[in-house]
C-alpha positions in Angstrom: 0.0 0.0 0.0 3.2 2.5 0.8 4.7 1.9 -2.3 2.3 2.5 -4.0 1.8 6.2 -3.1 4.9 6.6 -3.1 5.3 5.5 -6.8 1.9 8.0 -7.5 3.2 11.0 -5.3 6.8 10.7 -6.6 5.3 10.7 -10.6 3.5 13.8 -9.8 6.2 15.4 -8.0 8.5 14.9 -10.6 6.4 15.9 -13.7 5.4 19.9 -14.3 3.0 20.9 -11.0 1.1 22.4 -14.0 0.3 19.2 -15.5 -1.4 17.9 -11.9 -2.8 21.3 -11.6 -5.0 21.2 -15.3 -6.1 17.3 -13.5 -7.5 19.0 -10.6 -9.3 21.8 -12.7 -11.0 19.5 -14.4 -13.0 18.5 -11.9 -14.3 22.0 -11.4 -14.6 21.8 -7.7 -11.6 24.6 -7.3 -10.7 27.8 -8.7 -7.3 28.4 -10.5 -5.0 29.7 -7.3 -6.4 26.5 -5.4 -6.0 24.0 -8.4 -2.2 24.8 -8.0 -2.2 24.6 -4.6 -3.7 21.1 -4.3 -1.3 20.4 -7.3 1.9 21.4 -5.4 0.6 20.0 -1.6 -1.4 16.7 -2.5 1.7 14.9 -4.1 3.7 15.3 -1.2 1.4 14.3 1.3 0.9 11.1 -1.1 4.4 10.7 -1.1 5.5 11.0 2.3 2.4 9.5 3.6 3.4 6.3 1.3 7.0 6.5 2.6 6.1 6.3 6.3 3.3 3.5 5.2 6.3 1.3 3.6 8.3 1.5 6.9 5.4 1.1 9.2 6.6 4.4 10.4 3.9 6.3 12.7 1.8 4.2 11.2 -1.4 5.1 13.5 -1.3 7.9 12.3 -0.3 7.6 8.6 -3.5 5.3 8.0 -5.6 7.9 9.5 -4.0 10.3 6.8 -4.3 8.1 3.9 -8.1 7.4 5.1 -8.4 10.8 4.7 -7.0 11.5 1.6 -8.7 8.2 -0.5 -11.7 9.5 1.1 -11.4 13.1 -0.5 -10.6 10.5 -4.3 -13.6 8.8 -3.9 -15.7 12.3 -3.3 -14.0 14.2 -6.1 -14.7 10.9 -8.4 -18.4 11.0 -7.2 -19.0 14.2 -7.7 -17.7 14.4 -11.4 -19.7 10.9 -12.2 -22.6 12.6 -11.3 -22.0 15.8 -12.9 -21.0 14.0 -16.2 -17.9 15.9 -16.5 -16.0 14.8 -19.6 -13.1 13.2 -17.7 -11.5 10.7 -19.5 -8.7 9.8 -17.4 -9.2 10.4 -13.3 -5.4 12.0 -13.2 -4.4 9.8 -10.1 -1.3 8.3 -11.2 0.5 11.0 -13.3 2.0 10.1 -16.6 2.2 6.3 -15.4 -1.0 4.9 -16.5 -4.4 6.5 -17.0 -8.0 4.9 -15.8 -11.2 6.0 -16.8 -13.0 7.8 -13.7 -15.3 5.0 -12.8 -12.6 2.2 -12.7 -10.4 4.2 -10.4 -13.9 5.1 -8.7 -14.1 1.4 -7.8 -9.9 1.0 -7.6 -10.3 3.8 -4.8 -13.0 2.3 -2.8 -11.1 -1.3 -2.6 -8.1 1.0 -1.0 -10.4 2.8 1.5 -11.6 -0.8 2.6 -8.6 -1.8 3.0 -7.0 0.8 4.8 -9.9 0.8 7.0 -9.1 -2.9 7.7 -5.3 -2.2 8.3 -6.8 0.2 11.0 -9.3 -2.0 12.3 -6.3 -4.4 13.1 -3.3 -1.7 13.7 -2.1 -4.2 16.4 -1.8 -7.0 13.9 -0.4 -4.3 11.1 2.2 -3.2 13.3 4.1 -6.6 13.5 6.6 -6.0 10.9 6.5 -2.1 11.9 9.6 0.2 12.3 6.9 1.9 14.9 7.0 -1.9 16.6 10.6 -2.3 16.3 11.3 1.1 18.2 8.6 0.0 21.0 10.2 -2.9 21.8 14.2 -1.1 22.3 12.8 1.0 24.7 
């Protein structure tokens, strides 16, 4: 689950913020000046988010994060379903692959359950943990 935010935070933070900036536009939820801010902050919270996740790093928290954040997908998705904008590719994963809204509608709701599961059982999640590993030198 980490590494894979990390792969869609770090292919957004490398690309133009621009690029990221005309995805979040599209969905018309968001002037200009706030399209570029979500553009330049939402990558690296992806991104670090995804690191920590891979390490099992404050992981309590970083689940609650990434709950957060697949939450806010799944509305922006919704809305623009409804709405029929003419999005044909949800913008999620940069340059790397593109999904039609709907699939990644679907994609994002199978992560949400899953994080939700991974904080149902944190105890269980943090076995491999650097969070567990730094618990027990203490």
């Amino acid at each position: 689950m980490g590494l894979f935010f990390v792969v869609s935070g770090f292919e957004k933070l490398i690309s133009p913020y621009e690029n990221f900036s005309y995805v979040v536009q599209g969905y018309e939820l968001l002037n200009n000046s706030l399209s570029d801010i979500v553009a330049l902050v939402f990558p690296w919270i992806e991104f670090i988010v995804g690191v920590f996740m891979a390490l099992g790093l404050w992981l309590k928290l970083s689940l609650r994060v990434l709950w957060a954040v697949i939450v806010i997908f799944i509305f922006v998705l919704a809305q623009a379903l409804l709405r029929n904008l003419p999005i044909k590719d949800c913008g999620c994963f940069g340059e790397l692959f593109s999904l039609p809204p709907h699939v990644t509608l679907i994609f994002d709701s199978c992560l949400l359950v899953i994080v939700s599961f991974l904080r149902r059982f944190l105890q269980k999640t943090l076995t491999l943990s650097l969070d567990n590993y730094f618990s027990l030198t203490r």
